[in-house]
C-alpha positions, 0 to 999 in steps of 0.5 A: 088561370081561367084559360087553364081551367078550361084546357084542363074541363076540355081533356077531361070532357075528351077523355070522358068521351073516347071512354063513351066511344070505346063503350058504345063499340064493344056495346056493339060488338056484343049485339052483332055476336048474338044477331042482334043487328038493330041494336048494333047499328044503333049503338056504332052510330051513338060512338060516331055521334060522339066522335064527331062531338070531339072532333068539333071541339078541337077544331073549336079549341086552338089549344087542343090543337096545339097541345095534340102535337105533343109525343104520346108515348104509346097507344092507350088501347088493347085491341082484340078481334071477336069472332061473330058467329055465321046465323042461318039465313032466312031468305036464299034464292039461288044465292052463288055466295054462299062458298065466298068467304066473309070476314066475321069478326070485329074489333074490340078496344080496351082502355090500358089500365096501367097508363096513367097519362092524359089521351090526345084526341087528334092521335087517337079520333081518326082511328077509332072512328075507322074501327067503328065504322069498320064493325058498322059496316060489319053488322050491316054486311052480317044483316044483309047476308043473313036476311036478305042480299038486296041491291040497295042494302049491298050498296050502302054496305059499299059506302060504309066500308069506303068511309072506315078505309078514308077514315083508316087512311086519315089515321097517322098515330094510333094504327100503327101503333096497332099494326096487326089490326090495321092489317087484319081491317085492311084484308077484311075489307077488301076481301068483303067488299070484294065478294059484295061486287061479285054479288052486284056482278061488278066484276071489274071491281071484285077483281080489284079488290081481290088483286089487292088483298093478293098484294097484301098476303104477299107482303107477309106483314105480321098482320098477315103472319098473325091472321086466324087459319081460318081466315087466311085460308076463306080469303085465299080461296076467295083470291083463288076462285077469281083466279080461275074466273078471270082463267075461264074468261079468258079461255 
């Protein structure tokens, strides 16, 4: 009996917590559309502290384990992109970026209301923390851009994306119940860490992403099918303008 009790204040507690997280990110969400990146950043990195509190306890709770491997009908979230508007920067010295296209917009989630059934951590942790660190590394791109576009800065955006693709790569339930969105991040993050690279003048690895986000357009998979105009068109001018780089030098 004391066993179940505690499997049951574990659920409730996880439950509780993905309720945090998912707070903590549209929190997020709604610093970076009005520029206020501080407070973005701050709030994404409370959502992963309580990630990784839950991830802890499931490695700690055998149960939970053993319980996670059970069917859960469908996904417990409604996703939505927002759309982050473009703040003039402060500092320009000769910036030859500002023609690249940068995906601005991020990933808010929402609980679904109308299910009533208990959500599985291990489902759902690898895929939430990839949304967040997504729109972390979004907001730091953001700052970068509209403040300044320092070496070092780039590098630790660089980082951040690489953690949400690992993490996004770990997921293997709840993105693909949101297969459209796993599309929109996946191009969202090759085509703006391609345009960092070409920033650092690491050609060889702009040329690299952008080959790949050339790959997934060709694919026609419905996130490419579902993504904004203006977007597809930004990324495929991206695509273009390496393209007849690569012409150039080869010229």
């Amino acid at each position: 009996l004391t066993r179940k009790f505690h499997l049951l204040y574990t659920y409730e507690t996880m439950n509780n917590n993905i309720k945090i997280i998912i707070d903590y990110n549209n929190e997020g969400v709604k610093h970076i559309s009005k520029g206020s990146y501080g407070a973005a950043k701050k709030a994404f990195r409370a959502a992963l502290i309580v990630l990784k509190e839950c991830e802890d306890q499931q490695q700690i709770d055998v149960d939970v384990q053993k319980k996670s491997s059970c069917h859960q009908p469908s996904s417990p979230f409604i996703m939505e992109t927002c759309s982050i508007p473009s703040f003039r920067r402060r500092r320009c010295n000769n910036d030859d970026d500002t023609d690249h296209y940068i995906f601005r917009n991020a990933v808010l989630v929402h609980l679904d209301t109308s299910l009533d059934y208990d959500i599985f951590y291990p489902n759902v942790g690898a895929g939430l923390t990839s949304i967040v660190i997504f729109n972390l590394s979004l907001s730091s791109h953001y700052n970068a851009d509209c403040y300044e576009w320092g070496v070092s800065e780039l590098g630790k955006v660089i980082t951040m994306y690489r953690k949400a693709w690992k993490a996004m790569h770990n997921d293997s339930w709840l993105m693909a119940q949101h297969q459209i969105f796993r599309d929109t991040i996946v191009m969202a993050m090759l085509n703006n860490m391609g345009v960092i690279f070409h920033k650092l003048a690491n050609f060889k690895k702009s040329r690299c992403c952008f080959k790949a986000l050339r790959k997934v357009f060709l694919s026609k998979t419905a996130g490419v099918q579902e993504l904004r105009r203006d977007a597809h068109n930004g990324m495929m001018m991206n695509v273009m303008f390496v393209d007849q780089s690569n012409v150039a030098s080869a010229a």
